[in-house]
BAFI-3210 file (N, C-alpha, C; in Angstrom, 3 decimals, decimal comma, padded with zeros to 6 digits):
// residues 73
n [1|2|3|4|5|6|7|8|9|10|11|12|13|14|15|16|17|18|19|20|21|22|23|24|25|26|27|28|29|30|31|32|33|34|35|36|37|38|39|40|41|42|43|44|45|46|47|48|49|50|51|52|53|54|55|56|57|58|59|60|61|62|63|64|65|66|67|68|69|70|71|72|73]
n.u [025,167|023,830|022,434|020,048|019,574|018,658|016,163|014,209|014,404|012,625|010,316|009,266|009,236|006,297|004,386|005,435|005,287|002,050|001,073|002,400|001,113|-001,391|-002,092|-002,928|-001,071|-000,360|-002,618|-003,873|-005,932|-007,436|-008,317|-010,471|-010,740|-012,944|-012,077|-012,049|-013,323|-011,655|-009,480|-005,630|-003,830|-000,189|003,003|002,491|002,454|002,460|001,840|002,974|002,957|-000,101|-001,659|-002,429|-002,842|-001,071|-000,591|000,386|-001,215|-001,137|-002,496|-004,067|-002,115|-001,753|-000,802|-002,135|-004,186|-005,324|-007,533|-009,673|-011,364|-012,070|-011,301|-008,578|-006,885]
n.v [-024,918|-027,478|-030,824|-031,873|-028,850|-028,021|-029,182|-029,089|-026,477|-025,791|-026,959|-026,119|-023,406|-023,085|-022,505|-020,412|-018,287|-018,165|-017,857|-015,250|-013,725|-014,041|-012,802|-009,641|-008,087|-007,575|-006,723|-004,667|-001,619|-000,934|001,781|003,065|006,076|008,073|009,794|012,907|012,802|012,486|012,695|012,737|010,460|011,005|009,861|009,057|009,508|009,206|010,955|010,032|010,560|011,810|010,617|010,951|011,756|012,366|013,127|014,131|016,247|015,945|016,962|019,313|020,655|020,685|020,039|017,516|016,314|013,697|013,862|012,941|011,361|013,134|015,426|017,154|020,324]
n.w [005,870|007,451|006,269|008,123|008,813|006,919|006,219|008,786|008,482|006,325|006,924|008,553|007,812|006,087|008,153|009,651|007,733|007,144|009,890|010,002|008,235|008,717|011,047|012,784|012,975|009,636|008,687|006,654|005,502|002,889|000,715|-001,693|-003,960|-005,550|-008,824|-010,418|-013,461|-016,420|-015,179|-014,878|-012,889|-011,552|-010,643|-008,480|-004,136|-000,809|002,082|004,924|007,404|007,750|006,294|003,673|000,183|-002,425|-005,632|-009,115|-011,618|-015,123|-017,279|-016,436|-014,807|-012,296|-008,957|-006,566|-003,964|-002,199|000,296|003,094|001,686|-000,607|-003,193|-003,212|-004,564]
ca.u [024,020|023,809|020,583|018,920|018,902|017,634|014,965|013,643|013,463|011,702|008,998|008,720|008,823|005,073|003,719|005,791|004,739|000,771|000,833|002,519|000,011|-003,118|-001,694|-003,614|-000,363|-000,357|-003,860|-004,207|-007,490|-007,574|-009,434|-010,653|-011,016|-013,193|-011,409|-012,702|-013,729|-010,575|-007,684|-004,821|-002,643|001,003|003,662|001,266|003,034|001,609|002,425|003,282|001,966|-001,406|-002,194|-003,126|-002,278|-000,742|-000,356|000,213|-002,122|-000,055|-003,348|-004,877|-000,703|-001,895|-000,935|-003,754|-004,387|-006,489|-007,891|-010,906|-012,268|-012,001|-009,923|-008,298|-006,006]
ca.v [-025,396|-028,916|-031,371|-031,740|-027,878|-027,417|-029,690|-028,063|-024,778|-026,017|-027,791|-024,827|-021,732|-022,201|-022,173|-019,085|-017,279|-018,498|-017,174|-013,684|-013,212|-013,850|-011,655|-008,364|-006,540|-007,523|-006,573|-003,363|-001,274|-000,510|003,049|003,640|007,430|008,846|011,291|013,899|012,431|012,960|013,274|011,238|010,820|010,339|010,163|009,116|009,552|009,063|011,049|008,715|010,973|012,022|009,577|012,098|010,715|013,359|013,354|014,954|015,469|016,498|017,325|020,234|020,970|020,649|018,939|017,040|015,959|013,436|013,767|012,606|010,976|014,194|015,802|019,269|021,512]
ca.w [006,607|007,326|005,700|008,849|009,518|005,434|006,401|009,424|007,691|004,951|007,366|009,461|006,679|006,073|009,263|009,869|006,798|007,662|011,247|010,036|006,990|009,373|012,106|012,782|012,300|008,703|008,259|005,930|004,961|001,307|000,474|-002,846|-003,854|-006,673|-009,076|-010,832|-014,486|-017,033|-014,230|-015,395|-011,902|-012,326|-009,459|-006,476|-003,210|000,493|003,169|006,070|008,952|007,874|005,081|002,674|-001,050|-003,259|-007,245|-010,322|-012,968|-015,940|-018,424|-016,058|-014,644|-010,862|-007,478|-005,911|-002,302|-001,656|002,222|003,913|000,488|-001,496|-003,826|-003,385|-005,853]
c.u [023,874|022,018|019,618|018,271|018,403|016,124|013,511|012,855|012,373|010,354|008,183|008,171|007,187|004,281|004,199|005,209|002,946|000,846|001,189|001,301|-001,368|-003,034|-002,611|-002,481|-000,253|-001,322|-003,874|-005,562|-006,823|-008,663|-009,572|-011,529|-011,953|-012,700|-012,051|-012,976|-012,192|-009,139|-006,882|-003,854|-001,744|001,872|003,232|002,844|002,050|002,442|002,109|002,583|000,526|-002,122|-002,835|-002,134|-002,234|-000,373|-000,415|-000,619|-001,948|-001,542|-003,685|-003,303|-000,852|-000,773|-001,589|-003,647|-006,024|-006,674|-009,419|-011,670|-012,882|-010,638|-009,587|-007,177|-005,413]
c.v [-026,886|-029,470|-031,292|-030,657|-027,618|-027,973|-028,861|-027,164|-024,746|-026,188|-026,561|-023,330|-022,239|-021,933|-021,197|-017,858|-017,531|-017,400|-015,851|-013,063|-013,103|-012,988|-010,228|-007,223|-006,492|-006,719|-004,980|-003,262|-000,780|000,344|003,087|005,400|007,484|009,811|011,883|013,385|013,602|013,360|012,147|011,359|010,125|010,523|010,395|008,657|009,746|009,644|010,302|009,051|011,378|011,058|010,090|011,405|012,034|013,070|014,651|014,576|016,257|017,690|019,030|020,951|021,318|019,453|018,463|016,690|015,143|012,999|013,739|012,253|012,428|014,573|017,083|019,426|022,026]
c.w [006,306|006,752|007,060|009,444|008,550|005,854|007,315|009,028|006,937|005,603|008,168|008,711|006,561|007,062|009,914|009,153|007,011|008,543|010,702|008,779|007,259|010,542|012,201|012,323|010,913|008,042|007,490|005,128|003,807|001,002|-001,046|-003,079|-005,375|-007,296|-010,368|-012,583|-015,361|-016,302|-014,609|-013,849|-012,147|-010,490|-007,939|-005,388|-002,056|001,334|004,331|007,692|008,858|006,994|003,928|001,207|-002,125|-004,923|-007,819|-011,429|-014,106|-017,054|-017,266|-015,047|-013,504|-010,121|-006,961|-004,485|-002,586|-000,225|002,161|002,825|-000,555|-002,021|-003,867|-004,206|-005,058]
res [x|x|x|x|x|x|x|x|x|x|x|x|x|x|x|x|x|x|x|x|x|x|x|x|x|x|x|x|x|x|x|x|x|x|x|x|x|x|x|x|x|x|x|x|x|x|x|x|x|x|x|x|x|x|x|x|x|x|x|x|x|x|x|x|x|x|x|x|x|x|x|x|x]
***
C-alpha cells in the first residue's frame, strides 16, 4: 500500500468508525435481571431466538432460565 493510500485511511478510519457506532443498528438495550439472593451463575448462555438467558448455578445443582424478567428452575 502506497503513502498516499496509508494516509487516506488513516484520515477517513474515524469518521467511519463514528458514523457506525452512532448508527441505530449498533444500538443495543441492556436488561438487568434480579437473581434470587445466594445464586452463584456460572456458564451464562443466550438463546439467539427467544432471548431467554440460561445458566448454571452449581451451589443449589440447577439450570436457570431467565424470561420475561424472572427466574425459572
Amino acid at each position: 500500500m502506497n503513502r498516499t493510500t496509508q494516509r487516506f485511511i488513516l484520515r477517513i478510519a474515524p469518521a467511519i468508525v463514528g458514523a457506525a457506532l452512532c448508527s441505530p443498528a449498533f444500538a443495543q438495550t441492556l436488561y438487568e435481571f434480579q437473581l434470587i439472593a445466594g445464586m452463584q451463575p456460572t456458564d451464562i448462555d443466550v438463546d439467539s431466538n427467544t432471548g431467554d438467558v440460561y445458566f448454571l448455578d452449581p451451589p443449589t445443582q440447577t439450570i436457570n432460565r431467565l424470561s420475561g424478567g424472572s427466574v425459572r428452575q
